[in-house]
Structures are given as structure tokens and as C-alpha cells.
N, CA and C atoms as an extended XYZ file, in Angstrom:
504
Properties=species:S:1:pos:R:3:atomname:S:1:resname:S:1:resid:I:1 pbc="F F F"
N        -2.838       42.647       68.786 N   UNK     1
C        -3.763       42.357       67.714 CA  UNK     1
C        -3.520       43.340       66.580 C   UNK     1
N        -3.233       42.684       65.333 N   UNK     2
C        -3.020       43.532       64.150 CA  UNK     2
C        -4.200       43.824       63.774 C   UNK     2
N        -4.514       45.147       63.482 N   UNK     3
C        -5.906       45.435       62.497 CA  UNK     3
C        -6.015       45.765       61.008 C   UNK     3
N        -7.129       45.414       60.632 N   UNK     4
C        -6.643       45.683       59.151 CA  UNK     4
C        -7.049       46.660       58.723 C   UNK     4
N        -6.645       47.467       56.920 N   UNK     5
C        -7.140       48.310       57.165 CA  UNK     5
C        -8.631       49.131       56.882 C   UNK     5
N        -9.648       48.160       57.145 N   UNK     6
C       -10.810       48.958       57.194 CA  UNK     6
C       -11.431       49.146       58.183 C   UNK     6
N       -10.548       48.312       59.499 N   UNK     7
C       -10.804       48.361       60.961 CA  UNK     7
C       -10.084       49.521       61.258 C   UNK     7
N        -8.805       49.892       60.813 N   UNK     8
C        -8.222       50.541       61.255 CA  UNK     8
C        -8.960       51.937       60.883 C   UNK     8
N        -9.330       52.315       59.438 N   UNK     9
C       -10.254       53.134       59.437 CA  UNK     9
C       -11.258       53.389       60.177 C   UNK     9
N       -12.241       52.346       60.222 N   UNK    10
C       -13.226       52.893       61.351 CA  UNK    10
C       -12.523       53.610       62.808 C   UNK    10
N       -11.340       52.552       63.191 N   UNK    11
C       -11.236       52.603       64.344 CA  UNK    11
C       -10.899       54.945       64.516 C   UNK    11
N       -10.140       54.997       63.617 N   UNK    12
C        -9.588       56.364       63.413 CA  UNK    12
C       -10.825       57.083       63.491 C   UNK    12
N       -12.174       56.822       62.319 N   UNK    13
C       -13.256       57.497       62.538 CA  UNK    13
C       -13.714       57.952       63.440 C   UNK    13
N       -13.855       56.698       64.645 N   UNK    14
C       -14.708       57.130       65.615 CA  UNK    14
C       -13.774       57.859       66.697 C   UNK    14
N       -12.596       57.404       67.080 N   UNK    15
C       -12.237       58.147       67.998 CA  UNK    15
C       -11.799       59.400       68.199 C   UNK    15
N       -11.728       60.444       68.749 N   UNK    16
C       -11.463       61.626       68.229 CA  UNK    16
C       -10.878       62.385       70.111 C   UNK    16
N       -10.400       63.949       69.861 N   UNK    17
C        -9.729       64.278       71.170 CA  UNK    17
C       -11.039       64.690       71.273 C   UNK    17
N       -10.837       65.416       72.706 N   UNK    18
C       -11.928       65.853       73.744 CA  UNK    18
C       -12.038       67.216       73.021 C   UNK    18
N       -13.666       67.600       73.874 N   UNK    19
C       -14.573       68.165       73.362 CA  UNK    19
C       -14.711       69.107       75.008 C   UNK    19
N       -15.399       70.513       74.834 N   UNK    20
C       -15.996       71.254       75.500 CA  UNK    20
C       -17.596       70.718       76.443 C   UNK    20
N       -18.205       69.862       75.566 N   UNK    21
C       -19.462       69.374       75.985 CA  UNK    21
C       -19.022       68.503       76.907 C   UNK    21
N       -20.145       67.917       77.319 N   UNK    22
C       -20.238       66.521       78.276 CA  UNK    22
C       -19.142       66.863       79.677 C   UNK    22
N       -19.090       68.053       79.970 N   UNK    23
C       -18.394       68.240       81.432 CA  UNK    23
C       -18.281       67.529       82.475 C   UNK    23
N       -19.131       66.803       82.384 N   UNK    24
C       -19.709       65.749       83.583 CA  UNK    24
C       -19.013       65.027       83.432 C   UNK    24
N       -18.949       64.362       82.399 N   UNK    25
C       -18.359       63.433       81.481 CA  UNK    25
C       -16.904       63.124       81.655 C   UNK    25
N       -16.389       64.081       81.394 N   UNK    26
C       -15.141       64.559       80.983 CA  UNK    26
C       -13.788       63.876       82.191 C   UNK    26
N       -14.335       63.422       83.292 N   UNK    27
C       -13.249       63.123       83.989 CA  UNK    27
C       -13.438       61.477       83.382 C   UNK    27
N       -14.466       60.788       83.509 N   UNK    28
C       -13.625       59.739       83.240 CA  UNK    28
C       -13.475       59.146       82.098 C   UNK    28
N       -13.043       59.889       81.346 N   UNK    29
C       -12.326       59.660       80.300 CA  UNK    29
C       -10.973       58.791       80.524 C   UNK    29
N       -10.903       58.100       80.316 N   UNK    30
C        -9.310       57.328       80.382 CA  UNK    30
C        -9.766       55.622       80.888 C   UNK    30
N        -9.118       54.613       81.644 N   UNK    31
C        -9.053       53.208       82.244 CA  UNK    31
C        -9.320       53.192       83.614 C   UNK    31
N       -10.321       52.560       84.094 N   UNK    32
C       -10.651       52.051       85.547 CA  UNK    32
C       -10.512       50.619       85.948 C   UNK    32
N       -10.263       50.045       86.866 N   UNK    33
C       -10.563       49.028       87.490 CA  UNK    33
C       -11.637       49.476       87.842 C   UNK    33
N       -12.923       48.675       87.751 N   UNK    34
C       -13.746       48.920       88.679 CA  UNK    34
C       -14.514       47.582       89.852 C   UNK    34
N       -14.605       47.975       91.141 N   UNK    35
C       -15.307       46.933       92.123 CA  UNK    35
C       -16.606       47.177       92.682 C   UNK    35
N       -17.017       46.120       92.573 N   UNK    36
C       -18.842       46.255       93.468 CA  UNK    36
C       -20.054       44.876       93.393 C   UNK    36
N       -20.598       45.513       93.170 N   UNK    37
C       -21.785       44.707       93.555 CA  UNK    37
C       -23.022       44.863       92.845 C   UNK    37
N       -23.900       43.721       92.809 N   UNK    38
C       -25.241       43.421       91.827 CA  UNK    38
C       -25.789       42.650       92.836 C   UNK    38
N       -27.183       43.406       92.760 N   UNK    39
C       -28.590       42.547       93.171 CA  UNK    39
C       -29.302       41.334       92.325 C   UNK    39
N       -28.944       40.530       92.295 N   UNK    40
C       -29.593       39.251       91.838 CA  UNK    40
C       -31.407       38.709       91.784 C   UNK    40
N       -31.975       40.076       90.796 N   UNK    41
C       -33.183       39.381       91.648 CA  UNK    41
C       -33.901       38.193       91.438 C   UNK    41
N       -33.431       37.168       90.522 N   UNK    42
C       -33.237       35.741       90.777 CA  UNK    42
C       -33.281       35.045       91.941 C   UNK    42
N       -32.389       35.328       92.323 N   UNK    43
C       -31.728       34.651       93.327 CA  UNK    43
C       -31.830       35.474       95.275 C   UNK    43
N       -32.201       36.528       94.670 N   UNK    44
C       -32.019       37.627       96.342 CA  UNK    44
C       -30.929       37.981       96.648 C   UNK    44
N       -29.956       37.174       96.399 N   UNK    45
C       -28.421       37.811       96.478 CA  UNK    45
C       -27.570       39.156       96.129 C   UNK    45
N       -26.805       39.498       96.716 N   UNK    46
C       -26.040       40.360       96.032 CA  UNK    46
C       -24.708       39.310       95.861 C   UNK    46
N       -24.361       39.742       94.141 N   UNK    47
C       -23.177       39.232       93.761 CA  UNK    47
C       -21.861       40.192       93.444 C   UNK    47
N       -21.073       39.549       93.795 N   UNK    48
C       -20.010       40.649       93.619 CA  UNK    48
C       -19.780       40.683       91.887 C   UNK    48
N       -19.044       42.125       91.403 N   UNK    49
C       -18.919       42.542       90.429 CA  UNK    49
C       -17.246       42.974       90.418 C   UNK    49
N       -16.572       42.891       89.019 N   UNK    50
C       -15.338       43.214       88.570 CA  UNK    50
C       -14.908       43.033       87.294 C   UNK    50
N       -14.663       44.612       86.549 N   UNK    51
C       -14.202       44.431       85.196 CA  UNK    51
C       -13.502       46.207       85.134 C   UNK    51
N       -13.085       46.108       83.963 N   UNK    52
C       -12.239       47.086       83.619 CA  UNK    52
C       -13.614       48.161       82.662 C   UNK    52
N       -13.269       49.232       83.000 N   UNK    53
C       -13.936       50.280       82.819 CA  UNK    53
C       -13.241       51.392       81.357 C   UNK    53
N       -13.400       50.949       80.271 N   UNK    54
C       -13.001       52.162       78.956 CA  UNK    54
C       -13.786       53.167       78.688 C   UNK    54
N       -13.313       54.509       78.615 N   UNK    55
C       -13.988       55.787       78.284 CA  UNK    55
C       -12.974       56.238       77.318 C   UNK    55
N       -13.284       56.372       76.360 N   UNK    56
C       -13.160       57.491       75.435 CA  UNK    56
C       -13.774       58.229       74.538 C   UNK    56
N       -13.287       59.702       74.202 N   UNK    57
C       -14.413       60.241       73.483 CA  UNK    57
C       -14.256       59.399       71.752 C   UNK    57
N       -15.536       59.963       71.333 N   UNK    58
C       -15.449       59.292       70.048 CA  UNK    58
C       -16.530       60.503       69.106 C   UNK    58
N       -17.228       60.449       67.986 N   UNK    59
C       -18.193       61.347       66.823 CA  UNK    59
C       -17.732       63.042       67.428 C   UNK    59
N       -15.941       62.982       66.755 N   UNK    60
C       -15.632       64.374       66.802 CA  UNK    60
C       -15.992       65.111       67.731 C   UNK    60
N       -15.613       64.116       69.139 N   UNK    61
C       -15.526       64.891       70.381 CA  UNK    61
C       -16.931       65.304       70.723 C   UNK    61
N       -17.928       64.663       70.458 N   UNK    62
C       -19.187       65.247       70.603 CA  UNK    62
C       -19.777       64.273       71.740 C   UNK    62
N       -19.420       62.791       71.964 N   UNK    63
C       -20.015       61.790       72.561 CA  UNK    63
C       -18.964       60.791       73.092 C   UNK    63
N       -19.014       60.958       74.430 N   UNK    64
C       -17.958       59.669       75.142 CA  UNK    64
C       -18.672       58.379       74.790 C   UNK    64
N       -17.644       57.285       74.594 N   UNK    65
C       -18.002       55.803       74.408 CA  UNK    65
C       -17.516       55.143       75.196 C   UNK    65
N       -18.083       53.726       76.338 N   UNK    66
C       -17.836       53.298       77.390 CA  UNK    66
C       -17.211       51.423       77.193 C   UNK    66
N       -16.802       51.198       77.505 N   UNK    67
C       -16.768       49.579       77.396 CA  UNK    67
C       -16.508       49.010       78.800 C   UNK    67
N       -17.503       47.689       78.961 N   UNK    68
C       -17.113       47.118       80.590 CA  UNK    68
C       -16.646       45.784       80.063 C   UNK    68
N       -15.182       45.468       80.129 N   UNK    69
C       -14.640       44.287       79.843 CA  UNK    69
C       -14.164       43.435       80.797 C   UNK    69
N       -14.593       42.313       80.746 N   UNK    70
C       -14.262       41.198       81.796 CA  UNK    70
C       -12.741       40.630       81.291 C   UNK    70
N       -12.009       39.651       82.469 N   UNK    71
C       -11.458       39.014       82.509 CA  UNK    71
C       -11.774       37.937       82.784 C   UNK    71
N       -11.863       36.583       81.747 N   UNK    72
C       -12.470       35.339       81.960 CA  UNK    72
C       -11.469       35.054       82.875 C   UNK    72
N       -11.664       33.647       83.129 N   UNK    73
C       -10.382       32.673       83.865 CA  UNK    73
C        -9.710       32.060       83.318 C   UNK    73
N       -10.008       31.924       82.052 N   UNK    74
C        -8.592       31.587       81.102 CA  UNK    74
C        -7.502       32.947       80.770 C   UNK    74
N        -7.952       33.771       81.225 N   UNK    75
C        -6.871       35.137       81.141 CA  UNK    75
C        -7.722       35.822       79.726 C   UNK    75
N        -8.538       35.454       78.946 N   UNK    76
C        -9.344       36.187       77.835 CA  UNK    76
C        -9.828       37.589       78.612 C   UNK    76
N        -9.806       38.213       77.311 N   UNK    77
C       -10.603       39.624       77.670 CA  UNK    77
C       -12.229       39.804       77.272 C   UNK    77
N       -12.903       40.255       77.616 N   UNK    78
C       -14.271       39.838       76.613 CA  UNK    78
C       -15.126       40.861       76.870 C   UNK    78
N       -15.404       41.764       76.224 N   UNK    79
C       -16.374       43.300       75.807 CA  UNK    79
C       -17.843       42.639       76.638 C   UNK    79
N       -18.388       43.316       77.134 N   UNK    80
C       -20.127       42.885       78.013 CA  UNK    80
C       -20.697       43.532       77.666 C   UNK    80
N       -20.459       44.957       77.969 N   UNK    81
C       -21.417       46.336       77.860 CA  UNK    81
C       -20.987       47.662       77.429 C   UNK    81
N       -21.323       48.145       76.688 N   UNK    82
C       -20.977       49.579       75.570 CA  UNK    82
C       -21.924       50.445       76.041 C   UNK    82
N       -21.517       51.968       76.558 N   UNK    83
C       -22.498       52.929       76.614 CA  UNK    83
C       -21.845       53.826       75.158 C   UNK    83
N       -22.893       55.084       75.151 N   UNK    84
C       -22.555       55.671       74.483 CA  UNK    84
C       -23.229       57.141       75.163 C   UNK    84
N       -22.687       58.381       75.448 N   UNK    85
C       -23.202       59.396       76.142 CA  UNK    85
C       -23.116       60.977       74.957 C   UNK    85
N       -23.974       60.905       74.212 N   UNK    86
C       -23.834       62.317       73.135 CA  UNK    86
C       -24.851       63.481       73.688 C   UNK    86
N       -23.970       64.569       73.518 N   UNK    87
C       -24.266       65.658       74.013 CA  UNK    87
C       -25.261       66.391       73.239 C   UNK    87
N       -26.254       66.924       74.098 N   UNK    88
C       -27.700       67.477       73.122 CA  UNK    88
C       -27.356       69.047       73.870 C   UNK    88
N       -26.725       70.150       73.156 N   UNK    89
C       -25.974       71.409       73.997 CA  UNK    89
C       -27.625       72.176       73.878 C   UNK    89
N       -28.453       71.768       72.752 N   UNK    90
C       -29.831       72.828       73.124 CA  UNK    90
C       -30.709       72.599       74.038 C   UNK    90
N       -30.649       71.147       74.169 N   UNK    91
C       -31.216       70.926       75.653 CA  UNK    91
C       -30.044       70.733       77.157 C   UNK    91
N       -29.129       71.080       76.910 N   UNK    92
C       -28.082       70.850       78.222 CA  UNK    92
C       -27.707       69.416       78.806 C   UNK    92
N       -28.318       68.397       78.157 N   UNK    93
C       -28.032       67.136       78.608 CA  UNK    93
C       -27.320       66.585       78.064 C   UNK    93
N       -27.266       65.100       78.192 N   UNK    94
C       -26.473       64.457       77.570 CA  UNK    94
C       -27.677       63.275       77.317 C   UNK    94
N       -27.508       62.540       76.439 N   UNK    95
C       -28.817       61.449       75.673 CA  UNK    95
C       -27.694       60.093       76.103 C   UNK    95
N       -28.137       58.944       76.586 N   UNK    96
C       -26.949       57.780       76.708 CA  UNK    96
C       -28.098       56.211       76.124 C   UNK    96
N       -27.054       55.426       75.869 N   UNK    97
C       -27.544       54.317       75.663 CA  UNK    97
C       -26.335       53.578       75.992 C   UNK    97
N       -27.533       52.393       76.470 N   UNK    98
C       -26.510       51.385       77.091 CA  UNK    98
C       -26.621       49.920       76.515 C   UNK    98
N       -25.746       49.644       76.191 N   UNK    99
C       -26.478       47.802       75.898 CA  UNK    99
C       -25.107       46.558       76.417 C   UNK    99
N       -25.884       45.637       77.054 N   UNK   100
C       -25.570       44.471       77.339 CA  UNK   100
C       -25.756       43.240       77.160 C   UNK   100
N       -25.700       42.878       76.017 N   UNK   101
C       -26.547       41.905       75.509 CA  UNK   101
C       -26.926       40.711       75.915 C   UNK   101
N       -25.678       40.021       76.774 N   UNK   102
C       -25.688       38.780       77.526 CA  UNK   102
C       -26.521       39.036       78.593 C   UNK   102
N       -26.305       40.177       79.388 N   UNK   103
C       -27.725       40.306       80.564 CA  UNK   103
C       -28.981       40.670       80.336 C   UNK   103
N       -28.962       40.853       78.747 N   UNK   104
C       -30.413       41.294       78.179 CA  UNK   104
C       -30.820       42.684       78.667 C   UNK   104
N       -29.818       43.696       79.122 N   UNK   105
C       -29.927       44.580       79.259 CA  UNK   105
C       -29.964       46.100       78.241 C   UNK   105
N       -30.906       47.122       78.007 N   UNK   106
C       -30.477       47.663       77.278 CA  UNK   106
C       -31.612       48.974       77.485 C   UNK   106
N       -31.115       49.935       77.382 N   UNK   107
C       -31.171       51.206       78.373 CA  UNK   107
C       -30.943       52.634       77.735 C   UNK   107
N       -32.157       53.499       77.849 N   UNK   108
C       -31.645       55.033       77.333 CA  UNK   108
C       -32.553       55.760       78.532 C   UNK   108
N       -31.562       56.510       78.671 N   UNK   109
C       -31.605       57.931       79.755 CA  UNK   109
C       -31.546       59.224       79.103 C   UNK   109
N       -31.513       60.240       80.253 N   UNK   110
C       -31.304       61.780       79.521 CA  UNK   110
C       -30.112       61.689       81.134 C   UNK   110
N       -29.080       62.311       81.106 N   UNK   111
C       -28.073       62.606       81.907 CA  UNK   111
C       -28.060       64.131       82.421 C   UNK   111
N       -27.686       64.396       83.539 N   UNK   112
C       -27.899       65.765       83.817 CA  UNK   112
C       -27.167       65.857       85.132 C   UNK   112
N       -26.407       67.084       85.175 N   UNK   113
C       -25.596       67.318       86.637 CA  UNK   113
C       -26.636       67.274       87.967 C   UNK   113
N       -26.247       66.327       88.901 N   UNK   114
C       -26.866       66.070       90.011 CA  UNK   114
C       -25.779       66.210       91.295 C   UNK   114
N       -26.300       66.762       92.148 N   UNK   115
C       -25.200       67.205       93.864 CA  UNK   115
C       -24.098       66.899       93.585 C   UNK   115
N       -23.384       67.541       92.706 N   UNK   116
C       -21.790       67.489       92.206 CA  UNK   116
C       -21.491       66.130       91.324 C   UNK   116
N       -22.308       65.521       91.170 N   UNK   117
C       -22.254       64.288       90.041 CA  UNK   117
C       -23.407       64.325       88.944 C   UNK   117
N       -23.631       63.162       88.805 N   UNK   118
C       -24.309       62.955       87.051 CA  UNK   118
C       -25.464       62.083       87.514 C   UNK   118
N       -26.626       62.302       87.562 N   UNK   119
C       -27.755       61.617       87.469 CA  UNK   119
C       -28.476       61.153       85.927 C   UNK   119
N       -28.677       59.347       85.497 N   UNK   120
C       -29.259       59.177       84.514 CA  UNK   120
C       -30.044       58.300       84.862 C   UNK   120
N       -31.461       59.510       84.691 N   UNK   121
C       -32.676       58.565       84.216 CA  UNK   121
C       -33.326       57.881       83.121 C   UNK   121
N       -33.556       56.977       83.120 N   UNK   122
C       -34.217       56.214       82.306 CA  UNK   122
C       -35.142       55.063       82.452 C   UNK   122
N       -35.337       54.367       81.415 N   UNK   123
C       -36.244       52.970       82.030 CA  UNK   123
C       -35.421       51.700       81.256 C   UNK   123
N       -34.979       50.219       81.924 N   UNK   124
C       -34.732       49.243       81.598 CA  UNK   124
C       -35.400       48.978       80.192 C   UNK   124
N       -35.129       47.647       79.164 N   UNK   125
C       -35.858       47.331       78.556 CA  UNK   125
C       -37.471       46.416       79.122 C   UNK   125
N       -37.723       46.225       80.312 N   UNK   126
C       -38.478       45.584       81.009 CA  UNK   126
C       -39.619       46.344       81.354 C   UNK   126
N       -39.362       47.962       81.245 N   UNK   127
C       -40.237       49.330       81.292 CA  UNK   127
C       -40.131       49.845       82.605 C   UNK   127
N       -39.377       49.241       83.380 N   UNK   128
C       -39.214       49.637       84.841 CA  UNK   128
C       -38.461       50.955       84.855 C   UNK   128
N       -38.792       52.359       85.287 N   UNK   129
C       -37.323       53.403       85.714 CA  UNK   129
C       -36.428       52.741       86.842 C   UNK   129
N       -35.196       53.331       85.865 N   UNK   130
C       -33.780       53.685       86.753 CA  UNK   130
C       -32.955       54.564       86.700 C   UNK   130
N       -32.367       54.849       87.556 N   UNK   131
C       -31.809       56.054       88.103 CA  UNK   131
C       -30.339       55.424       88.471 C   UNK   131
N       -29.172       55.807       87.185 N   UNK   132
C       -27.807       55.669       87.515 CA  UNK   132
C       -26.766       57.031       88.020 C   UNK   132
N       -26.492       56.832       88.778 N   UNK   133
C       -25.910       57.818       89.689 CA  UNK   133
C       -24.295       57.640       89.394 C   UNK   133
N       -23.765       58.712       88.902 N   UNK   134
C       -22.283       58.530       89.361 CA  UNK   134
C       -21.953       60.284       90.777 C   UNK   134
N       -21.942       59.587       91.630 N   UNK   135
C       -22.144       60.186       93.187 CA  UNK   135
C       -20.819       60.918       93.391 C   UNK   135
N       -19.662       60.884       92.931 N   UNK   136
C       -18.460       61.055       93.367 CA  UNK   136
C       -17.042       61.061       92.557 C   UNK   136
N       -17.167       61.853       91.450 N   UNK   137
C       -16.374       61.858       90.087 CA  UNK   137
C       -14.981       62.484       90.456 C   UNK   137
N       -14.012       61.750       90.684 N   UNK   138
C       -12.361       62.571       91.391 CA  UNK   138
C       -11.780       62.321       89.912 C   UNK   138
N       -10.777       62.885       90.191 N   UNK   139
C        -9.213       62.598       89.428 CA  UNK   139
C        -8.965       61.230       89.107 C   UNK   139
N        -8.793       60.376       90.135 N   UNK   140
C        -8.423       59.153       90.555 CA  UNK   140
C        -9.617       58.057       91.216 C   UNK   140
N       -10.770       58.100       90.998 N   UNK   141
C       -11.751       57.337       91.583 CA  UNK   141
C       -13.069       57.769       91.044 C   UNK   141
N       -14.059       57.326       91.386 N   UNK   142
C       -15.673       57.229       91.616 CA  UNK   142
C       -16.273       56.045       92.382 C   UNK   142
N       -17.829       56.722       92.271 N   UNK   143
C       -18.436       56.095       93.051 CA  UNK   143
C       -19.779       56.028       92.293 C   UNK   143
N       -20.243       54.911       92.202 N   UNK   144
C       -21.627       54.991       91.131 CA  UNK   144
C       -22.904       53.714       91.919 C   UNK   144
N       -23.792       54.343       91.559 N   UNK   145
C       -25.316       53.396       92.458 CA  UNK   145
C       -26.215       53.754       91.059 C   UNK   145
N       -26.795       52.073       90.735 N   UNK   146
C       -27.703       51.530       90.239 CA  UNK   146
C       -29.166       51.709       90.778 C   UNK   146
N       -30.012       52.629       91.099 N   UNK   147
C       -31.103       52.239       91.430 CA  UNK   147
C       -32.176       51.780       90.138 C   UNK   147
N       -33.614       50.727       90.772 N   UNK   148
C       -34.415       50.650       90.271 CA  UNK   148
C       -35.900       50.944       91.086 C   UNK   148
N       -37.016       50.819       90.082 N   UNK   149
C       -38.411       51.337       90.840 CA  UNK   149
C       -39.333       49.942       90.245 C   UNK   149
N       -39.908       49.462       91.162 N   UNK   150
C       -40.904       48.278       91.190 CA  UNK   150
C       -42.441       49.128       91.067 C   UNK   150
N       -42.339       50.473       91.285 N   UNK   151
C       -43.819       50.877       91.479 CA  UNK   151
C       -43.465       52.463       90.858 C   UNK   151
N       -43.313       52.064       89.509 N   UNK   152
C       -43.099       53.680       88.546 CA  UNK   152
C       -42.623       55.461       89.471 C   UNK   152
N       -41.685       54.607       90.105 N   UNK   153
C       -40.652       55.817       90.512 CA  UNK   153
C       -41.418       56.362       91.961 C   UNK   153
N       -42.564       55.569       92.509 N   UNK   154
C       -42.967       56.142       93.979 CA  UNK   154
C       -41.743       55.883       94.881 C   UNK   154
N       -40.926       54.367       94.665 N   UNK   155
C       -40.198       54.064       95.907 CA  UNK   155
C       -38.879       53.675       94.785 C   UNK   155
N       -37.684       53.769       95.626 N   UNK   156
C       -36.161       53.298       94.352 CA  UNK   156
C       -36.107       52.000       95.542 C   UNK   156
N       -35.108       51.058       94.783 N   UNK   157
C       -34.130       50.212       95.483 CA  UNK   157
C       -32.687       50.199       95.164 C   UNK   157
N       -31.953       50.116       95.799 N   UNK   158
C       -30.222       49.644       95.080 CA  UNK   158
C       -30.306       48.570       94.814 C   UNK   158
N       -29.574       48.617       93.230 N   UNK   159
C       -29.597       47.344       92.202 CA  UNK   159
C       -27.944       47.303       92.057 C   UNK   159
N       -27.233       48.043       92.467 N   UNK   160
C       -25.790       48.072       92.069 CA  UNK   160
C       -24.833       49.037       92.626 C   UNK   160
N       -23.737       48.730       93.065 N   UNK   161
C       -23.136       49.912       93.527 CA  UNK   161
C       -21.228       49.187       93.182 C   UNK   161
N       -21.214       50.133       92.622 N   UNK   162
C       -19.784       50.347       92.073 CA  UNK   162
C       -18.751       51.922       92.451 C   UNK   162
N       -17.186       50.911       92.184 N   UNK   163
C       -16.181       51.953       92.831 CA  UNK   163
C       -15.503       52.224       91.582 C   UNK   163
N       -14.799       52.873       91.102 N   UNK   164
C       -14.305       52.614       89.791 CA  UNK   164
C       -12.178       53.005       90.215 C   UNK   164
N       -11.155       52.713       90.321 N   UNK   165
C       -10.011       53.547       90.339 CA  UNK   165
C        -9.434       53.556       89.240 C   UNK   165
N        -8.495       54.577       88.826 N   UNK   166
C        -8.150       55.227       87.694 CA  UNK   166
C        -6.940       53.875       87.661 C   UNK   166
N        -6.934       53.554       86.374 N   UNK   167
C        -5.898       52.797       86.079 CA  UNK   167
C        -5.021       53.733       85.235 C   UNK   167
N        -5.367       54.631       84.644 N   UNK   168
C        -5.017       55.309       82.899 CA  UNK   168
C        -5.718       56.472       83.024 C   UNK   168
């Protein structure tokens, strides 16, 4: 895909090299395959899940930017969900937003180092808390769980659990 050039400008704007902040952060920076699973609560099911996982940093190394892109079945590529994770260094966290527009999903947390991984709390747009976990941050892999709370954070459930491997 040729870009032109005021795409190409932006595109230069935002992306930028790595940064000291967002430590947590910082490994997965680069391409994942990622595999797993979604709770359907429609339906009661769990459905399986699969798309490609983009991290890079972007606002002068200050804030990683995420993309979860599918592969249709015509071989198309197609963008779903964009995080964005910027580093707040006076409070030690990290601030994230998430949006998905087709699942009507859309989401802000505060991020913070949890038992050797990254715990982000927040609440759905629905007002429910959740608690996204990335459990297991390697070189070459992770491991991440979706929880949600039906009764304002007395009890969690698993809503999602994903593997991610390093493609890039």
C-alpha cells in the first residue's frame, strides 16, 4: 500500500523509538500471533479467538499503541481494536484506553506491575469492573486473562484468556 504524503506524515509523527517508561510494557513491543478464547455471554459459550497482535511505541516514546487485526476469509486484513498505554511517571502507572468498535467495546484502566506482570483495572463501557491481566510477559510469548465483575468487584469471572507468540 502506497501512502500519501500527509499519511505518511502523520504516520512518521506518531511513531517514534522506545522510551525508558512503560517497563512493563516494553517487551511486547514488536508482532504476535495471538490464540484463545471469549466468553459469549449471549450465548454461554466460549468462542475461540485469533488475530495478530501490533505494539509499537508511538507520542515520542512516551505511549505504546496496540492493534488486534483479523484475517477475514477472503485473505483481507481488517483493524478491530486499538489500545493506547501512556505513561503518567508522577503517578507510576500507565493510563490505557481501549476501543473496539464493532464489539461496542470501549475501556480505560490505570495499569500497574502485578506478580511479575501488568494488572489493568478498569470498568467496561456497560459500568461493570475489569481486570486485564497480562500474567506471563517472555521474550517470545505471553499469557493474558480477561476478567469481569457482575457484583462491583466482590466476585471476578474469566471473560477471556489469550496466548500471544512473538512473530517480530
Amino acid at each position: 500500500m502506497e501512502l500519501d504524503a500527509a499519511t505518511s506524515q502523520f504516520v512518521e509523527a506518531l511513531l517514534a523509538e522506545g522510551h525508558h517508561s512503560l517497563r512493563n510494557f516494553r517487551k511486547l513491543v514488536g508482532s504476535w500471533h495471538v490464540t484463545g478464547r471469549r466468553f459469549d455471554e449471549a450465548t454461554g459459550e466460549w468462542m475461540p479467538r485469533e488475530f495478530e497482535y501490533l505494539v509499537t511505541w508511538v507520542l515520542e516514546g512516551r505511549a505504546i499503541q496496540d492493534l488486534e487485526v483479523v484475517t477475514l476469509p477472503d485473505g483481507t486484513r481488517r483493524t478491530v481494536a486499538i489500545g493506547l498505554r501512556v505513561a503518567d511517571p508522577q503517578a507510576g502507572i500507565a493510563r490505557v484506553s481501549f476501543f473496539a468498535p464493532d464489539a461496542n467495546e470501549y475501556t480505560s484502566m490505570i495499569a500497574s506491575t502485578w506478580r511479575g506482570g501488568v494488572r489493568q483495572d478498569g470498568s467496561r463501557n456497560d459500568g461493570r469492573p475489569i481486570r486485564w491481566n497480562f500474567t506471563d510477559i517472555r521474550d517470545d510469548s505471553y499469557d493474558w486473562e480477561g476478567w469481569v465483575s457482575d457484583d462491583e468487584g466482590a466476585t471476578w469471572r474469566l471473560a477471556e484468556e489469550l496466548h500471544g507468540q512473538r512473530i517480530a
